[in-house]
TORKEBA-807924 format. One record per atom (N, C-alpha, C): atom name; y, z, x; residue in one letter. Coordinates in steps of 0.001 Angstrom, whole numbers, always signed. Last residue first. Layout:
N
site atomo = CA&yy = Y&zz = Z&xx = X&residuo = a
...
This chain:
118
site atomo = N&yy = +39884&zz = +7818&xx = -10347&residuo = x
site atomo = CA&yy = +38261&zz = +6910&xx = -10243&residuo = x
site atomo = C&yy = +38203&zz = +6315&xx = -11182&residuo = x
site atomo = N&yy = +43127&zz = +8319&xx = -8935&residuo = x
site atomo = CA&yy = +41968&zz = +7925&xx = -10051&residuo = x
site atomo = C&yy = +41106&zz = +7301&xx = -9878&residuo = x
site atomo = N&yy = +45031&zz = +6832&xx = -6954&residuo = x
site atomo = CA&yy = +43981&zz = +8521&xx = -6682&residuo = x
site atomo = C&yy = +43534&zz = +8546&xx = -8076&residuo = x
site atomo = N&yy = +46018&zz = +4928&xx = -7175&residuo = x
site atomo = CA&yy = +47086&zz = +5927&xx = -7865&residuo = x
site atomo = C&yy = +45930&zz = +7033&xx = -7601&residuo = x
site atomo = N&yy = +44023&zz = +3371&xx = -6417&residuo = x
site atomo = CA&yy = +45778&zz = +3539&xx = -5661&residuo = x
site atomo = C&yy = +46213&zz = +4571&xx = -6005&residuo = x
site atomo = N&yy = +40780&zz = +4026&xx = -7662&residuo = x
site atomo = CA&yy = +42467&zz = +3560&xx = -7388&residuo = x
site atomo = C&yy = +43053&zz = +3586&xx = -6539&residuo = x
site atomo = N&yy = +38312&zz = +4749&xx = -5353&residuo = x
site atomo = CA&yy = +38918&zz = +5106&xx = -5912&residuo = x
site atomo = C&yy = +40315&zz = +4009&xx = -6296&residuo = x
site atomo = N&yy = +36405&zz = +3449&xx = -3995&residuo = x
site atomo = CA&yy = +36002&zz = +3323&xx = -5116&residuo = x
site atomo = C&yy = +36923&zz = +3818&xx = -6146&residuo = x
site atomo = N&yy = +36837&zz = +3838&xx = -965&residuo = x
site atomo = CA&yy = +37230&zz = +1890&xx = -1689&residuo = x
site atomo = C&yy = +36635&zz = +2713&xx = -3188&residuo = x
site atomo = N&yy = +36385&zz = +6301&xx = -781&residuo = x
site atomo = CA&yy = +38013&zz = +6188&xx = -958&residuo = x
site atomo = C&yy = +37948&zz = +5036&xx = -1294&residuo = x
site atomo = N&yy = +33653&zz = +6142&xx = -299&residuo = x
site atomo = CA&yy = +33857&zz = +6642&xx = -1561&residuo = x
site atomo = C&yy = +35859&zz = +6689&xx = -1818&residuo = x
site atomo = N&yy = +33815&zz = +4908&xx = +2465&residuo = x
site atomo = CA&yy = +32874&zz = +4502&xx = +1062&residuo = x
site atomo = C&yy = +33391&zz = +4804&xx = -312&residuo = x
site atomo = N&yy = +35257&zz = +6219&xx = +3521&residuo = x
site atomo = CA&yy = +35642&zz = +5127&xx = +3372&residuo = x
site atomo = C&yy = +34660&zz = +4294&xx = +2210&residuo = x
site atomo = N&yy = +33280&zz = +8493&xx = +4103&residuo = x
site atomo = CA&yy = +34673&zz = +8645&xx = +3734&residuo = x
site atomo = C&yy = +34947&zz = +7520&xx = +2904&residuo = x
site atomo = N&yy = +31216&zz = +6890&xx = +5281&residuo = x
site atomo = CA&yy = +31391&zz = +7544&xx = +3719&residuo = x
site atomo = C&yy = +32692&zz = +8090&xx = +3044&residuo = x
site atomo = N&yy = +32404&zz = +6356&xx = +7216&residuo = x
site atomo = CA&yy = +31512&zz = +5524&xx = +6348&residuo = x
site atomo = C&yy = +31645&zz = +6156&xx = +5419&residuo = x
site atomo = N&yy = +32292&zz = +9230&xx = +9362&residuo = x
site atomo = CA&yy = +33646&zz = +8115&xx = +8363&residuo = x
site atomo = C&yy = +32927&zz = +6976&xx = +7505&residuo = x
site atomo = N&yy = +29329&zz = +8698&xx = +9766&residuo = x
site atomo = CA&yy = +30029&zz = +10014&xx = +8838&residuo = x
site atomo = C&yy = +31521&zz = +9514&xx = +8119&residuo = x
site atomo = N&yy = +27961&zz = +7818&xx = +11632&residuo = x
site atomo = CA&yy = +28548&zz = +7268&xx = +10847&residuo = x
site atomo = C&yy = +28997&zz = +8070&xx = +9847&residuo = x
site atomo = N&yy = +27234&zz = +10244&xx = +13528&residuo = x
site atomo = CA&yy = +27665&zz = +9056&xx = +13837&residuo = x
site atomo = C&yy = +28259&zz = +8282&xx = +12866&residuo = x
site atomo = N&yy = +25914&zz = +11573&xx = +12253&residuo = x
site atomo = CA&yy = +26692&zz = +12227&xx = +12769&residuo = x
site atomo = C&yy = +27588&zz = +11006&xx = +13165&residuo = x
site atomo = N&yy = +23821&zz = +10294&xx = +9124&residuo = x
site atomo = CA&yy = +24126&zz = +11127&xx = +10387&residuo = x
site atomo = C&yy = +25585&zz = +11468&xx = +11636&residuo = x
site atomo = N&yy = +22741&zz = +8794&xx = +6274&residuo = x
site atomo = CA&yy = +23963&zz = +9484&xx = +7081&residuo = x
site atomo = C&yy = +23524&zz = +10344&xx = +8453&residuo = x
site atomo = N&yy = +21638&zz = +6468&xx = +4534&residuo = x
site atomo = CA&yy = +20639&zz = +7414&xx = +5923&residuo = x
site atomo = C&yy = +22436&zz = +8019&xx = +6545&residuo = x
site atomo = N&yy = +21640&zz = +5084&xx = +1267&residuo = x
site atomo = CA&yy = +22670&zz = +5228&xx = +3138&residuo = x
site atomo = C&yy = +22035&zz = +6050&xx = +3621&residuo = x
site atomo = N&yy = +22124&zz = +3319&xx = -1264&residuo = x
site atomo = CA&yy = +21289&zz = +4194&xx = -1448&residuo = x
site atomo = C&yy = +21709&zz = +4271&xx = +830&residuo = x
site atomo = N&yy = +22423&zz = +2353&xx = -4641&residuo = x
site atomo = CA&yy = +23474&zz = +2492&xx = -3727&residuo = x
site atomo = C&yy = +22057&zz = +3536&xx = -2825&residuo = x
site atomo = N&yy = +20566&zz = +513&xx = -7556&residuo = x
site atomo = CA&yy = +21830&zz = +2138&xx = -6249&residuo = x
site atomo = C&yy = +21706&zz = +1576&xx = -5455&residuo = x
site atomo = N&yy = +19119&zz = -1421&xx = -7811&residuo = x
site atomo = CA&yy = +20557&zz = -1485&xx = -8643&residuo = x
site atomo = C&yy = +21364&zz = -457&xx = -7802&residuo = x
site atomo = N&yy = +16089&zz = -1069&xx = -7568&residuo = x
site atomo = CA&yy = +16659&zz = -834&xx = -8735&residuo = x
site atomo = C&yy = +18339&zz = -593&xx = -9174&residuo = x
site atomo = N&yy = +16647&zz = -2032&xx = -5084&residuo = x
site atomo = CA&yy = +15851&zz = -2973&xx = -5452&residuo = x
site atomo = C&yy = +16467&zz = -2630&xx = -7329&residuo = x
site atomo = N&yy = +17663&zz = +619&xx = -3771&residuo = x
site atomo = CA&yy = +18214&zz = -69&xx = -3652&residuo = x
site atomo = C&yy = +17975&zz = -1590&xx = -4605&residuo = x
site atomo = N&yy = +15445&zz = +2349&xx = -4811&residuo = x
site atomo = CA&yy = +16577&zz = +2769&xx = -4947&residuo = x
site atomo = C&yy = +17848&zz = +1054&xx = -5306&residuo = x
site atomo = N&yy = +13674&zz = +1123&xx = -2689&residuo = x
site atomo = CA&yy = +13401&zz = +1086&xx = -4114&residuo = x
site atomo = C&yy = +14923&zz = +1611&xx = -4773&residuo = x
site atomo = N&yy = +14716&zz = +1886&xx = -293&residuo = x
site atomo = CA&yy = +14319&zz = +977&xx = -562&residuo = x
site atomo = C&yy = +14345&zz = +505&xx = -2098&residuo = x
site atomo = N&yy = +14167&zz = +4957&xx = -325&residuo = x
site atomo = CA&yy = +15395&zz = +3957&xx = -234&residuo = x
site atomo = C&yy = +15611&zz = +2325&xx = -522&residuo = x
site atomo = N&yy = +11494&zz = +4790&xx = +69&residuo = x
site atomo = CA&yy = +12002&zz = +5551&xx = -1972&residuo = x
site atomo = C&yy = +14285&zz = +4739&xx = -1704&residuo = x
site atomo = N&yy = +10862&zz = +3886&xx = +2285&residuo = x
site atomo = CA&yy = +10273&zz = +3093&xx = +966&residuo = x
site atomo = C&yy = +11415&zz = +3834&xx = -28&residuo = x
site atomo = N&yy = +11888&zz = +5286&xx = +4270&residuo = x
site atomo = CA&yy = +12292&zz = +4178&xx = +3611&residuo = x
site atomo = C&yy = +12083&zz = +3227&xx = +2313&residuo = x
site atomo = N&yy = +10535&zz = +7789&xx = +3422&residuo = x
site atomo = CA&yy = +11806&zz = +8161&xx = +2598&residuo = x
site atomo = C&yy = +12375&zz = +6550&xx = +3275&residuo = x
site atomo = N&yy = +8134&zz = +6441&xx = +4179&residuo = x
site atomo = CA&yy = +7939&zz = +7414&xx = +2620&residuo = x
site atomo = C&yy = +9377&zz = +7000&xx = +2265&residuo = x
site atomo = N&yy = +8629&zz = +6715&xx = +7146&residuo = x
site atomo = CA&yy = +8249&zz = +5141&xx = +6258&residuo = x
site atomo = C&yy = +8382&zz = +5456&xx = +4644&residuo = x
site atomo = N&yy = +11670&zz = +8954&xx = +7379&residuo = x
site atomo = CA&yy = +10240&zz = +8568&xx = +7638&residuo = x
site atomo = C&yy = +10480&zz = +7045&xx = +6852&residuo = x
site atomo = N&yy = +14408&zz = +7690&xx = +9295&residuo = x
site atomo = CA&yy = +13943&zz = +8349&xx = +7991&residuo = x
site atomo = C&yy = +12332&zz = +7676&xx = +8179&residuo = x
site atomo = N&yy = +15503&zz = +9116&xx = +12434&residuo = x
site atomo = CA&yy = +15209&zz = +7927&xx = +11518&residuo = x
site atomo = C&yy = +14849&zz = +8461&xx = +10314&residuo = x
site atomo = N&yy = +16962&zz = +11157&xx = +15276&residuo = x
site atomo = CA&yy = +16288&zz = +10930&xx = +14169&residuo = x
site atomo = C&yy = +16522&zz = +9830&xx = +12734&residuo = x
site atomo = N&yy = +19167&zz = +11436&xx = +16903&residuo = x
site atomo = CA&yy = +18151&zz = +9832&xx = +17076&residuo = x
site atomo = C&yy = +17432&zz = +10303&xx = +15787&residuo = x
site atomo = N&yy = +21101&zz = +13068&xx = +15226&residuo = x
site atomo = CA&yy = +20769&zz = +13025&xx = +16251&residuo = x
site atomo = C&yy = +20295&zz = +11383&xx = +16047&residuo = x
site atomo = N&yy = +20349&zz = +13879&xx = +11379&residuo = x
site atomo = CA&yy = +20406&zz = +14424&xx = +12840&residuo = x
site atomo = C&yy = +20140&zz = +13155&xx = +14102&residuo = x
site atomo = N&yy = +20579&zz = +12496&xx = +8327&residuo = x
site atomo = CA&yy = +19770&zz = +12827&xx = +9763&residuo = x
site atomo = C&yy = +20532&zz = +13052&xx = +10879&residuo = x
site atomo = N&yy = +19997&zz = +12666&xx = +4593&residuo = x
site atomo = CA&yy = +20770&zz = +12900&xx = +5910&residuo = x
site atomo = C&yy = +19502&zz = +12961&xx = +6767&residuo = x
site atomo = N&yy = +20116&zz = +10033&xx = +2606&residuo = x
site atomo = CA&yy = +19489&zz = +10553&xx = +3286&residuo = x
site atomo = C&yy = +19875&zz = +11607&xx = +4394&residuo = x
site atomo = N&yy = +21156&zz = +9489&xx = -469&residuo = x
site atomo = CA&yy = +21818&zz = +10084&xx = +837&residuo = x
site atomo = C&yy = +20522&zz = +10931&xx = +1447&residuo = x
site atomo = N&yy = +22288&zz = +7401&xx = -3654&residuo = x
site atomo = CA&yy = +21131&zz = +8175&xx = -2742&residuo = x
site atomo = C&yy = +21448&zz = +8200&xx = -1342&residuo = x
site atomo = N&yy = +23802&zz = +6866&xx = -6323&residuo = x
site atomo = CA&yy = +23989&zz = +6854&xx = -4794&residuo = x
site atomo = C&yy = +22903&zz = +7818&xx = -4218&residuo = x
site atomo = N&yy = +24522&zz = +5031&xx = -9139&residuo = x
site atomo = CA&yy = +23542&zz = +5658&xx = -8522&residuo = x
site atomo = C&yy = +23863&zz = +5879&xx = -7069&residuo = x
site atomo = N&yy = +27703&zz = +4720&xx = -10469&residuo = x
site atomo = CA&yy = +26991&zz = +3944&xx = -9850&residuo = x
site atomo = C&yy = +26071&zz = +5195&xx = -9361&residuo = x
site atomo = N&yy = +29456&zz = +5568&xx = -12829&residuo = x
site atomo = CA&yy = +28486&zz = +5365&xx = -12933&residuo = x
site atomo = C&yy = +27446&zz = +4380&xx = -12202&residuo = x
site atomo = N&yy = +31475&zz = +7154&xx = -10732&residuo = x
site atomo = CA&yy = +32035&zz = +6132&xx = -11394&residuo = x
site atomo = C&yy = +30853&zz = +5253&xx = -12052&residuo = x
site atomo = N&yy = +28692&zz = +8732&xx = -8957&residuo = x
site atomo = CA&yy = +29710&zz = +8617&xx = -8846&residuo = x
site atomo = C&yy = +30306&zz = +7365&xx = -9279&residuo = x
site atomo = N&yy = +25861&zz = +10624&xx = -8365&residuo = x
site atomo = CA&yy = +26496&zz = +9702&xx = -9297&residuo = x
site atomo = C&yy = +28087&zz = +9621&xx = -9411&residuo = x
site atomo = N&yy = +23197&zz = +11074&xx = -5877&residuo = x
site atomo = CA&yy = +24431&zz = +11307&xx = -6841&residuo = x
site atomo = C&yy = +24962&zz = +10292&xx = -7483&residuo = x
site atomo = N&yy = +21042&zz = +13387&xx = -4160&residuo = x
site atomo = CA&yy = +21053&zz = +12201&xx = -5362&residuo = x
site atomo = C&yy = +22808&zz = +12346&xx = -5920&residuo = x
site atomo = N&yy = +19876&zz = +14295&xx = -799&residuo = x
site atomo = CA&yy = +21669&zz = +14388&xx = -2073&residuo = x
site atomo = C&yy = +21414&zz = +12776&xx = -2791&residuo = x
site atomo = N&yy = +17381&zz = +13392&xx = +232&residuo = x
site atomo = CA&yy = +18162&zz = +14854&xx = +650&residuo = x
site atomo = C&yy = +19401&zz = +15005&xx = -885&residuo = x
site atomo = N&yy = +15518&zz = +11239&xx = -1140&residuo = x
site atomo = CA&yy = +16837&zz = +11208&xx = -666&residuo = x
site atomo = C&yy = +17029&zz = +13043&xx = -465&residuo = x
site atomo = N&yy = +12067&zz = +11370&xx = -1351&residuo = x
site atomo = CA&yy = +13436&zz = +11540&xx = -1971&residuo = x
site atomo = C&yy = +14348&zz = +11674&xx = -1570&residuo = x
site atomo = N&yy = +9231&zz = +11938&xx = -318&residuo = x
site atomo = CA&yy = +10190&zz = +10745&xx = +405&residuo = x
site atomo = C&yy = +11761&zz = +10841&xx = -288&residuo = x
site atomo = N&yy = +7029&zz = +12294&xx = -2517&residuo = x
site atomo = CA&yy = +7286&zz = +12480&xx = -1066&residuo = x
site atomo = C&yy = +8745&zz = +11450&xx = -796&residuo = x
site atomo = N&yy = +7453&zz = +13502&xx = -6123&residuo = x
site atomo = CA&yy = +7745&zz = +12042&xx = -4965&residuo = x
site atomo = C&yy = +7778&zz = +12838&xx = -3309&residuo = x
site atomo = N&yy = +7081&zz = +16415&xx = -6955&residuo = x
site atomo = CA&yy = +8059&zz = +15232&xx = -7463&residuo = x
site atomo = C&yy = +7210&zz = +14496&xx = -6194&residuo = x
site atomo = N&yy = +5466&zz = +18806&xx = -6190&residuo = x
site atomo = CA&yy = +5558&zz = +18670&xx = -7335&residuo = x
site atomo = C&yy = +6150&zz = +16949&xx = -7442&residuo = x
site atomo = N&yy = +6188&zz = +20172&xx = -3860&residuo = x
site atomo = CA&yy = +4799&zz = +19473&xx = -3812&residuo = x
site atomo = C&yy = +4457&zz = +19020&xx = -5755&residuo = x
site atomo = N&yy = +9077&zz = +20024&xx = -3595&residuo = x
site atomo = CA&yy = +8439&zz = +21920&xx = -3999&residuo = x
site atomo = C&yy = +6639&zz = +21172&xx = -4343&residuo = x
site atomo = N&yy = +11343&zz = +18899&xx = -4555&residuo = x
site atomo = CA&yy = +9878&zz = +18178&xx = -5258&residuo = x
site atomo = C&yy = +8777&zz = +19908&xx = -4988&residuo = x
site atomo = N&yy = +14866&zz = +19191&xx = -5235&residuo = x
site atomo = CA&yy = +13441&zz = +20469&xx = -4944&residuo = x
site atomo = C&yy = +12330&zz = +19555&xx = -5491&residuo = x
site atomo = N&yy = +17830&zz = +17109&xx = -4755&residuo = x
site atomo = CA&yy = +16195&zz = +17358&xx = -5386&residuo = x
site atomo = C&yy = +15173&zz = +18482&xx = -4591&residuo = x
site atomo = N&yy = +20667&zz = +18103&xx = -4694&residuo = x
site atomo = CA&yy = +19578&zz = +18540&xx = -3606&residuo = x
site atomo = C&yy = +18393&zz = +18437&xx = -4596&residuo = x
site atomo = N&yy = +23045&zz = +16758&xx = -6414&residuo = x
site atomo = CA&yy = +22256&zz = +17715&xx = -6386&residuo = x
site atomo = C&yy = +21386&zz = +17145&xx = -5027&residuo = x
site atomo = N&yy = +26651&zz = +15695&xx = -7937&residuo = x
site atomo = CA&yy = +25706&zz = +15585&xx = -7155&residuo = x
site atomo = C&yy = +24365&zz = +16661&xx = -6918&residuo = x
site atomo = N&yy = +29307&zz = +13416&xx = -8747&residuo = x
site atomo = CA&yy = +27928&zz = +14416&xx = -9290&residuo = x
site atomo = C&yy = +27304&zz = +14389&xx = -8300&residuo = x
site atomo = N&yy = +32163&zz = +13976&xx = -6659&residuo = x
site atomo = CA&yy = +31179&zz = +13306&xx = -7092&residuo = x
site atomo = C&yy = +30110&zz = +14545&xx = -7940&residuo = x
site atomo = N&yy = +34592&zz = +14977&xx = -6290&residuo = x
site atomo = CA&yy = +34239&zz = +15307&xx = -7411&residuo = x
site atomo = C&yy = +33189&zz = +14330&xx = -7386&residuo = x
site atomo = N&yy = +35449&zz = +14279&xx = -3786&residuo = x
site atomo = CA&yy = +36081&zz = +12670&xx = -4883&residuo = x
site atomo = C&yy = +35323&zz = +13277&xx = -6174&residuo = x
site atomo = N&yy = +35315&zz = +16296&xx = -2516&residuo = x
site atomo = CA&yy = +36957&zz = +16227&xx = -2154&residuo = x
site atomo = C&yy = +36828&zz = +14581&xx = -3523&residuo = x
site atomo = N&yy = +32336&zz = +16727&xx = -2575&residuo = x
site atomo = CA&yy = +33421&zz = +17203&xx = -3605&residuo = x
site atomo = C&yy = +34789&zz = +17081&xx = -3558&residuo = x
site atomo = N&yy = +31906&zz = +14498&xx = -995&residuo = x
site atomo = CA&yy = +31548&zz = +13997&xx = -2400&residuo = x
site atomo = C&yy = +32445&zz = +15133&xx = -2933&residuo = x
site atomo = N&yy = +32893&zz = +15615&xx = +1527&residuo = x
site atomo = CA&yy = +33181&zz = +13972&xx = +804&residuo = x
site atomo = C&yy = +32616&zz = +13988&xx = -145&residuo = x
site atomo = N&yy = +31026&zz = +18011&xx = +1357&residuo = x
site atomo = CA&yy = +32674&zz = +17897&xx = +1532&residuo = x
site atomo = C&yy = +33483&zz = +16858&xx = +1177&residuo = x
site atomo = N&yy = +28513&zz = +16693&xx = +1869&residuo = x
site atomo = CA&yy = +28758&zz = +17541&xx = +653&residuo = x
site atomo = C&yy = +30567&zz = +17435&xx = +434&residuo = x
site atomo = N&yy = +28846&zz = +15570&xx = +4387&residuo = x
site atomo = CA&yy = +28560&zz = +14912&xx = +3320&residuo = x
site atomo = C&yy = +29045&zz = +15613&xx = +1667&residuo = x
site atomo = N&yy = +28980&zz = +18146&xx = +5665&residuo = x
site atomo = CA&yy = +29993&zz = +16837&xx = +6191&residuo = x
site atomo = C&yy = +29718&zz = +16003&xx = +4408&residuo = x
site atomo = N&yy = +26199&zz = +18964&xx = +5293&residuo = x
site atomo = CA&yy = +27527&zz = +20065&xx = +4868&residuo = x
site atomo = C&yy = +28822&zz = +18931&xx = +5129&residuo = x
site atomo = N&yy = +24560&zz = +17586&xx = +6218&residuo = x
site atomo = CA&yy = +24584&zz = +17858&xx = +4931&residuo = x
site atomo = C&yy = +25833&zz = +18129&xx = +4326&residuo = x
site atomo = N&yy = +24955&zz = +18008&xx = +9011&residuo = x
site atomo = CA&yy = +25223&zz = +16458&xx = +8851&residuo = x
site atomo = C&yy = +25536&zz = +16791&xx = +6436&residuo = x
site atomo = N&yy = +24403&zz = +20460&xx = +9248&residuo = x
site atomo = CA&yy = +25609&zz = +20029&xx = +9344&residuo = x
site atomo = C&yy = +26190&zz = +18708&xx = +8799&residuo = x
site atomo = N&yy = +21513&zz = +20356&xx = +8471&residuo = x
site atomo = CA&yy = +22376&zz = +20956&xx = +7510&residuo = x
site atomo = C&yy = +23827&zz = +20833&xx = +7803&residuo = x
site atomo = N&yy = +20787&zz = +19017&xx = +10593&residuo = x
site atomo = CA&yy = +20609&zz = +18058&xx = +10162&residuo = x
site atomo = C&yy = +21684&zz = +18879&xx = +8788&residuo = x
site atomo = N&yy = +21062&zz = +20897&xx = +13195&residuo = x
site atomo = CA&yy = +21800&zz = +19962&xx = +13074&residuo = x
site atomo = C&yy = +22157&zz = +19112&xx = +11897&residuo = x
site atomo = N&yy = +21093&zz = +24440&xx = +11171&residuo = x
site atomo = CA&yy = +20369&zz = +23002&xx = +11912&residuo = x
site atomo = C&yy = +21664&zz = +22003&xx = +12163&residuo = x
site atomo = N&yy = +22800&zz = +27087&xx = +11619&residuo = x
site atomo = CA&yy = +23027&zz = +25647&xx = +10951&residuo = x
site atomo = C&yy = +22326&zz = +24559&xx = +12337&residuo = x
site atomo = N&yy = +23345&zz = +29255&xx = +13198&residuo = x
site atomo = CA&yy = +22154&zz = +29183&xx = +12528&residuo = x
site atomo = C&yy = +22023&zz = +27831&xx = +11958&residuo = x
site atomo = N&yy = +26405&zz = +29701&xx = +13475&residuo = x
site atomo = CA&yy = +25308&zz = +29233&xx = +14567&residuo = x
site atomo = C&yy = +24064&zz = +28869&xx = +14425&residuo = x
site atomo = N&yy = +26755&zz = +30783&xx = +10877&residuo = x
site atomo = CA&yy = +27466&zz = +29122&xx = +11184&residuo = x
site atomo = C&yy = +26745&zz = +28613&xx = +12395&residuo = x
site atomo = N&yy = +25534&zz = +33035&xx = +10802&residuo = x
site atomo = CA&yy = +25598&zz = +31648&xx = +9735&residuo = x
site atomo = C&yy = +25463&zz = +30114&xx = +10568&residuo = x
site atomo = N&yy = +27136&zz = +34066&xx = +12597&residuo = x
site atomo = CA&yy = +25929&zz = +33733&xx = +13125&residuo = x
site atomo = C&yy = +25360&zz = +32775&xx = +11825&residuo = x
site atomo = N&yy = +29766&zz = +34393&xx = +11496&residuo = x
site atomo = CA&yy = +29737&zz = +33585&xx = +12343&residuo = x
site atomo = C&yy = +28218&zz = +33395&xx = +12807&residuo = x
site atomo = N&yy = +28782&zz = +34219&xx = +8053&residuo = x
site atomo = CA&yy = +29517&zz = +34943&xx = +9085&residuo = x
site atomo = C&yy = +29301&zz = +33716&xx = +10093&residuo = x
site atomo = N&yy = +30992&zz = +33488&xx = +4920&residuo = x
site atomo = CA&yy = +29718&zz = +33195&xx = +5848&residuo = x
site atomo = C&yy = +29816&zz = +33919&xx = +6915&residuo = x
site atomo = N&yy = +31644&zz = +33734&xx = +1576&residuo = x
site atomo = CA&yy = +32109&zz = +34483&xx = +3258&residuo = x
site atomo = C&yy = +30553&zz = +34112&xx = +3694&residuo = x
site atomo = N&yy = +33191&zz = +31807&xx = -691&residuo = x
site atomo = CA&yy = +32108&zz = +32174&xx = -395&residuo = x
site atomo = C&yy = +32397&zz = +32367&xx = +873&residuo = x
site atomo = N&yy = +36288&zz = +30789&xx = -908&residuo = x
site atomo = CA&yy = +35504&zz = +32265&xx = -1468&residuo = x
site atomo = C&yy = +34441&zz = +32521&xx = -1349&residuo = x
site atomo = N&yy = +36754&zz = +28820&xx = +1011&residuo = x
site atomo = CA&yy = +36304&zz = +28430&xx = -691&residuo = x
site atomo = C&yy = +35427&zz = +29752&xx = -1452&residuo = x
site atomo = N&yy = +35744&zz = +30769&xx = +3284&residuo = x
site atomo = CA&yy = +35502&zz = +29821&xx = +3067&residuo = x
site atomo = C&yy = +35508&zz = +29358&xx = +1352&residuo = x
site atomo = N&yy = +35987&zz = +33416&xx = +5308&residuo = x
site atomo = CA&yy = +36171&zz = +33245&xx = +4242&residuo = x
site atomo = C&yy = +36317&zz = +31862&xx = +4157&residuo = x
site atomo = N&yy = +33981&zz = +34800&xx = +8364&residuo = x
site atomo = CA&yy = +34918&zz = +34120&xx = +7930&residuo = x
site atomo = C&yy = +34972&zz = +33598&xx = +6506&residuo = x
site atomo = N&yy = +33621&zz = +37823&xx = +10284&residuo = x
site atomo = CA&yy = +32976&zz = +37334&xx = +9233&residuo = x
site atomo = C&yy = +34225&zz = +36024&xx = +8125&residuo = x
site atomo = N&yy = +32123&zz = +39029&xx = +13085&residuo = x
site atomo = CA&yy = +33315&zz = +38475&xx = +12477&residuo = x
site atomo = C&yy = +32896&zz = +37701&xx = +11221&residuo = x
């Protein structure tokens, strides 16, 4: 069976194939494009920084860094430190998982107007 999604078609073994932690991704992704945030997936690919947020973004020119995690899983000591620093330099910087997922909702709806303008 094969289901249609924002015109890209996934099938249903797609959708069974989704780590826990790419769900927690895919939740997140959905709240930044329902407020049009900027956003990207850094590739370091043994090239950039150990430890980089999963989703760098920019939204109403504030820095926001997004760790996602699954389950009991924590962020290594690496990806607290680069959160850390994040945070020291002025962003915004959150470990998301399944559990706190309205948080962000509510994160990014206090940034908007009344009238639904950023």
């Amino acid at each position: 069976m094969v289901y249609f999604v924002n015109n890209n078609s996934t099938t249903e073994s797609d959708n069974q194939m989704k780590t826990p932690e790419s769900k927690v991704k895919d939740a997140v992704v959905k709240i930044l494009k329902k407020h049009e945030v900027y956003y990207f997936f850094p590739a370091t690919h043994g090239y950039g920084r150990s430890g980089v947020p999963d989703i760098i973004a920019c939204f109403r020119g504030q820095f926001v860094a997004i760790e996602c995690k699954a389950g009991s899983n924590k962020p290594t000591a690496l990806q607290r430190r680069e959160l850390k620093n994040i945070m020291t330099a002025g962003g915004h910087a959150f470990v998301a998982n399944e559990e706190n997922i309205n948080f962000f909702k509510s994160y990014f709806n206090s940034l908007v107007d009344d009238d639904g303008r950023c």
